[in-house]
Structures are given as structure tokens and as C-alpha cells.
PyMOL CGO cylinders between C-alpha atoms (Angstrom):
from pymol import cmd
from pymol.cgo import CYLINDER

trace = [
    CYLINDER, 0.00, 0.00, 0.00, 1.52, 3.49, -0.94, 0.3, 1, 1, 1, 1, 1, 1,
    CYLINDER, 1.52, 3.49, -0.94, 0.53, 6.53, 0.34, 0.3, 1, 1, 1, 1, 1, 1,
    CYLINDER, 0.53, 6.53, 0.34, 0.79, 9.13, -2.58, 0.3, 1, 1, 1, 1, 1, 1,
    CYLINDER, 0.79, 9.13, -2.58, 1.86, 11.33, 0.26, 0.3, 1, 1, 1, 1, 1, 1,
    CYLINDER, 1.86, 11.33, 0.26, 4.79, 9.55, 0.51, 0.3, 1, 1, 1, 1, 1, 1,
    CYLINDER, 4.79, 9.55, 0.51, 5.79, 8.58, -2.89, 0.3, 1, 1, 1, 1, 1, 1,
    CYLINDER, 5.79, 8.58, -2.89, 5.58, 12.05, -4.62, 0.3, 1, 1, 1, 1, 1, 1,
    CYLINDER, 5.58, 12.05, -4.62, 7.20, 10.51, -8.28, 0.3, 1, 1, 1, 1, 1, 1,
    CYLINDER, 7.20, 10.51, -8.28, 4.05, 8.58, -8.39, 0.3, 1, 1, 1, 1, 1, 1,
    CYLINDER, 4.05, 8.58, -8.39, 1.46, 11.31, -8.59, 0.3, 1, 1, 1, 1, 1, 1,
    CYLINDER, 1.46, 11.31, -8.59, 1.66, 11.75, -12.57, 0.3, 1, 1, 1, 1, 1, 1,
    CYLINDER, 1.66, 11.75, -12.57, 0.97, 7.74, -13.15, 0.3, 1, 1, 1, 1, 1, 1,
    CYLINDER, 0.97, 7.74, -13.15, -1.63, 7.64, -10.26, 0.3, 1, 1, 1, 1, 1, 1,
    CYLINDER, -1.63, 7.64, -10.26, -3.57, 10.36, -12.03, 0.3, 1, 1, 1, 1, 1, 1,
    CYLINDER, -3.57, 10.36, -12.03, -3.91, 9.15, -15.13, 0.3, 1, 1, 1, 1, 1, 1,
    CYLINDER, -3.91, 9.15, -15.13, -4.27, 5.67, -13.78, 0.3, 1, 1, 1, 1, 1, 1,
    CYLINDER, -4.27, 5.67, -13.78, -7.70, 7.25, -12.01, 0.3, 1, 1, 1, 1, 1, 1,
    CYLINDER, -7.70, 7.25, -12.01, -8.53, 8.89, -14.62, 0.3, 1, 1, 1, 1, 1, 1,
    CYLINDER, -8.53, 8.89, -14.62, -7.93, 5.92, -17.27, 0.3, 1, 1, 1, 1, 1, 1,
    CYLINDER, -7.93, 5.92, -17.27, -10.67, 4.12, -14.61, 0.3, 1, 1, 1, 1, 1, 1,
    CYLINDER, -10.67, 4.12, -14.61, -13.26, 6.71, -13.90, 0.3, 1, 1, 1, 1, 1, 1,
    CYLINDER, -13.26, 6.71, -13.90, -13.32, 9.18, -16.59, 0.3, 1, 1, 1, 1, 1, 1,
    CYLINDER, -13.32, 9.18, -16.59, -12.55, 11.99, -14.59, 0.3, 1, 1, 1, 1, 1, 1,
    CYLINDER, -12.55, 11.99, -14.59, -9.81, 14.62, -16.45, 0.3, 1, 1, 1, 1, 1, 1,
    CYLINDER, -9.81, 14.62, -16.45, -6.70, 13.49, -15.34, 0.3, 1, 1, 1, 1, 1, 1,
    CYLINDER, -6.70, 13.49, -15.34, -5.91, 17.18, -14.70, 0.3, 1, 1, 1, 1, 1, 1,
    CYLINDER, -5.91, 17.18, -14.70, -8.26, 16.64, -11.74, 0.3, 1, 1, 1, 1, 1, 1,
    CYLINDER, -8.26, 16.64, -11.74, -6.92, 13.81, -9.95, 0.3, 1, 1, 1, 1, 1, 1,
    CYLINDER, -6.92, 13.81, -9.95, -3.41, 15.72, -10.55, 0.3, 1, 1, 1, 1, 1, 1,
    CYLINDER, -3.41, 15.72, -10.55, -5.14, 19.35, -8.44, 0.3, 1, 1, 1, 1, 1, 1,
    CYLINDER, -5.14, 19.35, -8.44, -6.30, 16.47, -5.76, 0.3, 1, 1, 1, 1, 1, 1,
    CYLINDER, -6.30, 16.47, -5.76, -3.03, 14.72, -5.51, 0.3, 1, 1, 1, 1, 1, 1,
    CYLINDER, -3.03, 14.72, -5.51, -0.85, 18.49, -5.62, 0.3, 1, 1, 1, 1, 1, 1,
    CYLINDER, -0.85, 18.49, -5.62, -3.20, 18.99, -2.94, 0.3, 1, 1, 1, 1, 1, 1,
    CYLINDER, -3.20, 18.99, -2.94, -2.48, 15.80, -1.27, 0.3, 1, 1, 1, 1, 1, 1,
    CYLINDER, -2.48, 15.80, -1.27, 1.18, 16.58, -1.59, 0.3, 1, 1, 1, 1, 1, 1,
    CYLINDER, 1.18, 16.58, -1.59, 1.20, 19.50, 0.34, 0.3, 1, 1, 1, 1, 1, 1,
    CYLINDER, 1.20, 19.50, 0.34, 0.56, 17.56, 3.05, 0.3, 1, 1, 1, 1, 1, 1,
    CYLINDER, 0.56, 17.56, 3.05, -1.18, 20.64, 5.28, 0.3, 1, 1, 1, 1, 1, 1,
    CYLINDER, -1.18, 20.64, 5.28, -4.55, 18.80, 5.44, 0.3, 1, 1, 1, 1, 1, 1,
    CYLINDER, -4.55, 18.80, 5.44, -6.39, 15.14, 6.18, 0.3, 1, 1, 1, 1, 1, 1,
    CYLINDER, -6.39, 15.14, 6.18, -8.20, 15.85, 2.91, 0.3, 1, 1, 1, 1, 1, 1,
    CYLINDER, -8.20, 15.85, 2.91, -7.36, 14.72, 0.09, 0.3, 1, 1, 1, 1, 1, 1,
    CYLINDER, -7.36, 14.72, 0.09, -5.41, 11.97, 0.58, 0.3, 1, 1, 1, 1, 1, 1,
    CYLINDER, -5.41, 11.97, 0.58, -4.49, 9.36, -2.24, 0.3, 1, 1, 1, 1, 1, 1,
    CYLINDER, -4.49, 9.36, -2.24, -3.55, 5.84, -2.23, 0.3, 1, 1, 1, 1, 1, 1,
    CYLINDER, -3.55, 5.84, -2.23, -2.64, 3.20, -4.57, 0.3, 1, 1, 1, 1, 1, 1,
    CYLINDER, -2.64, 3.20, -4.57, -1.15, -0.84, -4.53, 0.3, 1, 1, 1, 1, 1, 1,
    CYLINDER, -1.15, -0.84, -4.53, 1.58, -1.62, -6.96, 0.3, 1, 1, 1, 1, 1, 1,
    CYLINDER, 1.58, -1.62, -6.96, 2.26, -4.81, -8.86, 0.3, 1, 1, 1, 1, 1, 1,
    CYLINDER, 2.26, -4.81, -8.86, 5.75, -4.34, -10.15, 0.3, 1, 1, 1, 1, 1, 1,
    CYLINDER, 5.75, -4.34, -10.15, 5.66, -0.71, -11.84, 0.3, 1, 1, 1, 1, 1, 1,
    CYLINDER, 5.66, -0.71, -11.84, 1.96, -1.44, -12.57, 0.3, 1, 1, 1, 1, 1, 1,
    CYLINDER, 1.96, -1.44, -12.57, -0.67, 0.40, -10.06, 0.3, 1, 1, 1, 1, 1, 1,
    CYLINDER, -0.67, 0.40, -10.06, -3.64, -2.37, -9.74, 0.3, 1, 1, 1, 1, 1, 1,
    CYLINDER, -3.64, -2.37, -9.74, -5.82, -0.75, -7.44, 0.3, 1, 1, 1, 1, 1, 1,
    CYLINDER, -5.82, -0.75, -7.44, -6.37, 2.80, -5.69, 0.3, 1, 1, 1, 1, 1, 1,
    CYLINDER, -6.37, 2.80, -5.69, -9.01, 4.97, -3.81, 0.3, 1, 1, 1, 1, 1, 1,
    CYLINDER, -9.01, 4.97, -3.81, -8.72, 8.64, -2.77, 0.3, 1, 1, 1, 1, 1, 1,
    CYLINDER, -8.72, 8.64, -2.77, -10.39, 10.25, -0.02, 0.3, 1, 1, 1, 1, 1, 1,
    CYLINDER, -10.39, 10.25, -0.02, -11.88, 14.02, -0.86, 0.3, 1, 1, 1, 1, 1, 1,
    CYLINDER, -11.88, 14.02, -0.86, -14.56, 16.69, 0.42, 0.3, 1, 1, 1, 1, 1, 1,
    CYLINDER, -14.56, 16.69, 0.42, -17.07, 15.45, -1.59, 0.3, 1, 1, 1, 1, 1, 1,
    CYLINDER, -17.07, 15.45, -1.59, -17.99, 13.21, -3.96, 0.3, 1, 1, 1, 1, 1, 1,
    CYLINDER, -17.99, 13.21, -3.96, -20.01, 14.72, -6.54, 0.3, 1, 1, 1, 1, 1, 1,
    CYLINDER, -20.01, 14.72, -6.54, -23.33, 14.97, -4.35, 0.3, 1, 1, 1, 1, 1, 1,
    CYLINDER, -23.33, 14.97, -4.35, -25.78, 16.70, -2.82, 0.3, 1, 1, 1, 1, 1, 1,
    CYLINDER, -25.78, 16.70, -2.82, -24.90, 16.25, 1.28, 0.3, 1, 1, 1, 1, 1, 1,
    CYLINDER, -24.90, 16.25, 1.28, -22.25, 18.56, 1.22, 0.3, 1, 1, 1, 1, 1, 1,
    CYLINDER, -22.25, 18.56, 1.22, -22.17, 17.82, 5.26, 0.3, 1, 1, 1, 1, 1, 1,
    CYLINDER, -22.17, 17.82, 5.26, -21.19, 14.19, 5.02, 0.3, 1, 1, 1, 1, 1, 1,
    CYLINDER, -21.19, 14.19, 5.02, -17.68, 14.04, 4.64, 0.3, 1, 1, 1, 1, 1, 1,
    CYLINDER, -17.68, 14.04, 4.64, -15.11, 13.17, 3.98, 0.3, 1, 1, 1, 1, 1, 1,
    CYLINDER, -15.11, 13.17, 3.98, -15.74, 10.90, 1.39, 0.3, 1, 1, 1, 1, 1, 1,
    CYLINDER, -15.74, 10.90, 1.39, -13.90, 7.65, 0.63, 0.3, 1, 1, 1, 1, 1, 1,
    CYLINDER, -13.90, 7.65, 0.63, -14.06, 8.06, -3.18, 0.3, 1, 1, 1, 1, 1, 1,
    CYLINDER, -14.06, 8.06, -3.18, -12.88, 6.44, -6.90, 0.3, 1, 1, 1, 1, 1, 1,
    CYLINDER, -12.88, 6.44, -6.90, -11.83, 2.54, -4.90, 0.3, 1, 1, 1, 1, 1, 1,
    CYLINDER, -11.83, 2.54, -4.90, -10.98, 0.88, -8.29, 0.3, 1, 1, 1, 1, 1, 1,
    CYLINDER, -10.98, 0.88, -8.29, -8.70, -2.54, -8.22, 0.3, 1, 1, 1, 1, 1, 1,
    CYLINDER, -8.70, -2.54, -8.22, -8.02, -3.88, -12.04, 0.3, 1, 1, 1, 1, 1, 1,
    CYLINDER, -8.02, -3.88, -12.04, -10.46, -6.91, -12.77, 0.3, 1, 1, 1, 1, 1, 1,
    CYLINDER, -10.46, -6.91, -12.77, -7.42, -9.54, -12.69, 0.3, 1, 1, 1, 1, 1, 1,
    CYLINDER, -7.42, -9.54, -12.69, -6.14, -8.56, -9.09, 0.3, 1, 1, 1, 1, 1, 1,
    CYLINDER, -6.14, -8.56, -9.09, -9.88, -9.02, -7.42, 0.3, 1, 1, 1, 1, 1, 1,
    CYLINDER, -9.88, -9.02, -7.42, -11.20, -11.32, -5.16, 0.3, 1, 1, 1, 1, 1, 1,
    CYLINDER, -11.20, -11.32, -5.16, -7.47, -11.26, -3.86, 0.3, 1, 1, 1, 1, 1, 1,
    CYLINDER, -7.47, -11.26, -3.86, -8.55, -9.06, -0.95, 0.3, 1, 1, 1, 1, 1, 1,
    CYLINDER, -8.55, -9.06, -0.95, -6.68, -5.67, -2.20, 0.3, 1, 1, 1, 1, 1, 1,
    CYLINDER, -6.68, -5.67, -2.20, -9.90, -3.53, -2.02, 0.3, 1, 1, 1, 1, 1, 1,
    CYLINDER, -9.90, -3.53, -2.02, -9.57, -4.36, 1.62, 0.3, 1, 1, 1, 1, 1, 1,
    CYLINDER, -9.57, -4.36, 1.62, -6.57, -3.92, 1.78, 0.3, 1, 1, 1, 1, 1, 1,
    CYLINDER, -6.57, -3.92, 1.78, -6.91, -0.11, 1.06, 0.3, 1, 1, 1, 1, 1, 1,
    CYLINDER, -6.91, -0.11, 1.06, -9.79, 0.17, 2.76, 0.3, 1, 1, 1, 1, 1, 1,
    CYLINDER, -9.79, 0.17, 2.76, -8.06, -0.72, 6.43, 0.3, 1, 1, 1, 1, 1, 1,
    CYLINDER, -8.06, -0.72, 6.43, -5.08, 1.52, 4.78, 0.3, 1, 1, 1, 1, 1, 1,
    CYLINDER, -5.08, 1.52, 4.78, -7.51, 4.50, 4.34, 0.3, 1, 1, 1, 1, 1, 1,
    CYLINDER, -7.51, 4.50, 4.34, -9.38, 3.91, 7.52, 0.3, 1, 1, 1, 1, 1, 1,
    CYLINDER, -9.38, 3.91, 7.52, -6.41, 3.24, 9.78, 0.3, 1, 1, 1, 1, 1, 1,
    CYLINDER, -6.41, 3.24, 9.78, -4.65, 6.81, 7.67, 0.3, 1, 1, 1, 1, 1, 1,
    CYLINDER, -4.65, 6.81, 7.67, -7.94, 9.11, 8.38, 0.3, 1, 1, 1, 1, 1, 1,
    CYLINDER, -7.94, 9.11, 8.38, -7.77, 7.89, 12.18, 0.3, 1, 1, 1, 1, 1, 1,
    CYLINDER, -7.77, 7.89, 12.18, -3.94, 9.09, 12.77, 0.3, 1, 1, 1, 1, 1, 1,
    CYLINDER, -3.94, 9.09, 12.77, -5.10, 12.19, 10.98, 0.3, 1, 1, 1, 1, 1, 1,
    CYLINDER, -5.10, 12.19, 10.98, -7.96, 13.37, 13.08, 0.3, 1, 1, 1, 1, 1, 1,
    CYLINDER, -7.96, 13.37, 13.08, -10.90, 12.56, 10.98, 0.3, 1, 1, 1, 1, 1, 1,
    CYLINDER, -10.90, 12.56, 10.98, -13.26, 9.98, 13.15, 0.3, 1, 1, 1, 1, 1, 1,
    CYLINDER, -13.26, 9.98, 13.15, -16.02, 9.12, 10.18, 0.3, 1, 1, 1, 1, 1, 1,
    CYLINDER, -16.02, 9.12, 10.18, -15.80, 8.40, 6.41, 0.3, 1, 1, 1, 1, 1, 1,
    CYLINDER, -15.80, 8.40, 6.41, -18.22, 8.59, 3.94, 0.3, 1, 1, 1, 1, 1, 1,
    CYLINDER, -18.22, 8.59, 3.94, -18.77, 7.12, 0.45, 0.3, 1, 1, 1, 1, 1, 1,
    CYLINDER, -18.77, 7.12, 0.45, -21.09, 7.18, -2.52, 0.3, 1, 1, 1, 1, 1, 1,
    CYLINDER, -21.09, 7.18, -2.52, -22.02, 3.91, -4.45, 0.3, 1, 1, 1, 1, 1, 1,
    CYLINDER, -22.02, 3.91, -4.45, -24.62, 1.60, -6.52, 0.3, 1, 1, 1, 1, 1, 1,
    CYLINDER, -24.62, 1.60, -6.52, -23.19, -1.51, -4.85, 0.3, 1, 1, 1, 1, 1, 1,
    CYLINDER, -23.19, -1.51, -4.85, -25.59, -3.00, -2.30, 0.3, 1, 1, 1, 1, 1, 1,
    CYLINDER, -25.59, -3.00, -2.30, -23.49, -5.32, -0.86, 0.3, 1, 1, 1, 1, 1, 1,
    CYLINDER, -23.49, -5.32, -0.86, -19.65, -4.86, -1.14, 0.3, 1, 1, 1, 1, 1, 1,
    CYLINDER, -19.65, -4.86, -1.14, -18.95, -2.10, 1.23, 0.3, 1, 1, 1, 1, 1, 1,
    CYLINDER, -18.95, -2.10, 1.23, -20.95, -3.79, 4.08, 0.3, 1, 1, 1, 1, 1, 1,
    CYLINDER, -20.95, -3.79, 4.08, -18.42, -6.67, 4.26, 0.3, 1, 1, 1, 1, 1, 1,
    CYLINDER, -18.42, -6.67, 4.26, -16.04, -4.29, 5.12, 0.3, 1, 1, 1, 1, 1, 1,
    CYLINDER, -16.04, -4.29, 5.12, -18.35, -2.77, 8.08, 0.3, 1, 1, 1, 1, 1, 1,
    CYLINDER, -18.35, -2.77, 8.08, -19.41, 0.14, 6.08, 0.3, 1, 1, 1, 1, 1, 1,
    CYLINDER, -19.41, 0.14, 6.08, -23.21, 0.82, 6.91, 0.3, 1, 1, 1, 1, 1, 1,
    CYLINDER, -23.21, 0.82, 6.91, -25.61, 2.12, 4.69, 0.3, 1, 1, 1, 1, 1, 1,
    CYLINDER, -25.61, 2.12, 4.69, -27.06, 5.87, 6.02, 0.3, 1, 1, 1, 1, 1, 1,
    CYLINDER, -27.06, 5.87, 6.02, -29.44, 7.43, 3.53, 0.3, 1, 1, 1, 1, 1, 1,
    CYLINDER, -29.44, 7.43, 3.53, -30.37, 8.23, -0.22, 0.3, 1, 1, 1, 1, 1, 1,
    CYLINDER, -30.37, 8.23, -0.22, -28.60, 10.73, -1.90, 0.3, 1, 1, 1, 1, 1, 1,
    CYLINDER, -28.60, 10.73, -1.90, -28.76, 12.70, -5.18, 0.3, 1, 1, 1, 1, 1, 1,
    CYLINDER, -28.76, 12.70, -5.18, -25.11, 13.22, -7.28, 0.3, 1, 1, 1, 1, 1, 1,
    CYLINDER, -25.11, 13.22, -7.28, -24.63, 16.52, -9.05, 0.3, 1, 1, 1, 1, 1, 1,
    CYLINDER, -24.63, 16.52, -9.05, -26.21, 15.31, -12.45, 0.3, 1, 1, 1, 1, 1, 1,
    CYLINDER, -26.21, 15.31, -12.45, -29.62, 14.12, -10.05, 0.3, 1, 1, 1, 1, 1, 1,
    CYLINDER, -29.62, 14.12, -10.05, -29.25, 10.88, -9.73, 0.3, 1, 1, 1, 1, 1, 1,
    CYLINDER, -29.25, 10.88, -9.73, -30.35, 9.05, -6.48, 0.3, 1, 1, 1, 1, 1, 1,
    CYLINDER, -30.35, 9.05, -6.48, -26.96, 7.18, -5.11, 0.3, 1, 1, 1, 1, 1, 1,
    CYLINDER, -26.96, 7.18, -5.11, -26.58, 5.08, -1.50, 0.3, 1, 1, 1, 1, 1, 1,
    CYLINDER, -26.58, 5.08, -1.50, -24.78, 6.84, 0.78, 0.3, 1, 1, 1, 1, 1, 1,
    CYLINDER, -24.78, 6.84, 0.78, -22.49, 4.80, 3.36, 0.3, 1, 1, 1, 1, 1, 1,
    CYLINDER, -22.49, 4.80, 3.36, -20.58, 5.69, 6.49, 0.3, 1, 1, 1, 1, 1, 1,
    CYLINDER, -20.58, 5.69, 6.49, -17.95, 4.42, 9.01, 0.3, 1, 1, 1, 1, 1, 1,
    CYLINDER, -17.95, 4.42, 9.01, -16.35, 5.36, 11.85, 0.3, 1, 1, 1, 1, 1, 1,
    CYLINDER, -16.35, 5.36, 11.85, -12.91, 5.60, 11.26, 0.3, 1, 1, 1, 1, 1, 1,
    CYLINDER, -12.91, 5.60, 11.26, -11.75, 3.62, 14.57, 0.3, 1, 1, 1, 1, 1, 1,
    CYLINDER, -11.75, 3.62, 14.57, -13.76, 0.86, 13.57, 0.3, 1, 1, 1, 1, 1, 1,
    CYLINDER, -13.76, 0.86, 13.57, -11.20, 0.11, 10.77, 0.3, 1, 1, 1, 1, 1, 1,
    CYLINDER, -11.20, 0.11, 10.77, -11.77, -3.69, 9.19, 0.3, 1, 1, 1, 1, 1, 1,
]
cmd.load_cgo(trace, "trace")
């Protein structure tokens, strides 16, 4: 697990590795992570797993996730792991890294967006409420307590 944080030369690759998964302008993920960088703040925050020189999986942690509850946050956000490297327990694996990394900084409760019904709950993320994302759509909204790291 590498925290972006940490491994600065990895910022360019991480952000167009994001963006090559989520369609989100690279030039995006690259403000977040310059942000992240700085290190001055718990949010953002970016993390990625490595196989070889190859990043296989990632999440990011930001203010808000494209939605509508601008008061739950932050929010856990863009958890992608490449299709050949799942079911190997990764996405877990950054999810305790995240967690266990909000904790030490201060922030007691993360939030996340999703269409999944039934991933995040193995992990001990609870469903809260019914949310709308900035183009309208409803989305599930899911929280945990940061202490509670699986």
C-alpha cells in the first residue's frame, strides 16, 4: 500500500491511472493529488497498490464526492482494483489503509457514494441514507467510523 503522500514521483501515473478508470480529467486527480502533496490537510489523501511498476488498485479520499450532502464528509471516493487482481482481498486492503490513515489524521467518520448494495458492508461500512449526485441521480450513501477500521 503506498501513500501518494509519501511517494511524490508517483502522482503523474496515479492520475492518469484514475482517470484511465473513472473518466474523470486526469488534470483533476493531478489538483487532488498536488493537494495531497502538500501535506497541510487530512483531505485529500491518495492511495494506490503496486504490482511491479503497474498500479492495480487505488481509492482517494476528498470533500465530496459529486453529491448533494455537502455535510457528510469526507468521502472515501474512486476505490478501483483492475479486474485480474480481485477477489485477492486488495480492495480491503486499502480500505483498512484508508481507515487506519484518516484515524492518525484526526478525521473519526468516512463517507462514500455507491450503486453496490453489498460490497462495502463486508467491510463494516453501513448504509445511512439516499442521496442525489450533481447530475440528479439518487446514489446510496455509506458511512464508518474511522476507529472501527476492518
Amino acid at each position: 500500500m503506498l501513500l501518494i503522500r509519501e511517494c511524490p514521483e508517483l502522482a503523474e501515473q496515479a492520475a492518469e491511472w484514475f482517470h484511465g478508470n473513472w473518466n474523470i480529467p486526469a488534470a483533476e486527480y493531478m489538483g487532488s493529488i498536488k493537494e495531497c502533496l502538500k501535506n497541510e490537510k487530512a483531505v485529500p489523501q491518495w492511495y494506490v497498490v503496486k504490482a511491479g511498476k503497474r498500479i492495480i488498485g487505488g481509492a482517494g479520499v476528498i470533500e465530496n464526492d459529486f453529491h448533494d450532502r455537502k455535510d457528510l464528509a469526507p468521502n472515501l471516493c474512486a476505490l478501483y482494483v483492475e479486474k485480474e487482481f480481485r477477489r485477492r482481498g486488495v480492495a480491503g486492503q486499502l480500505l483498512r489503509c484508508v481507515c487506519r490513515d484518516m484515524k492518525e489524521k484526526g478525521v473519526d467518520m468516512l463517507y462514500l457514494i455507491t450503486e453496490h448494495t453489498s460490497f462495502y458492508e463486508r467491510y463494516g461500512w453501513e448504509f445511512l441514507c439516499m442521496v442525489h449526485g450533481d447530475d440528479g441521480e439518487e446514489m446510496r450513501m455509506y458511512r464508518k467510523e474511522t476507529e472501527n477500521a476492518v
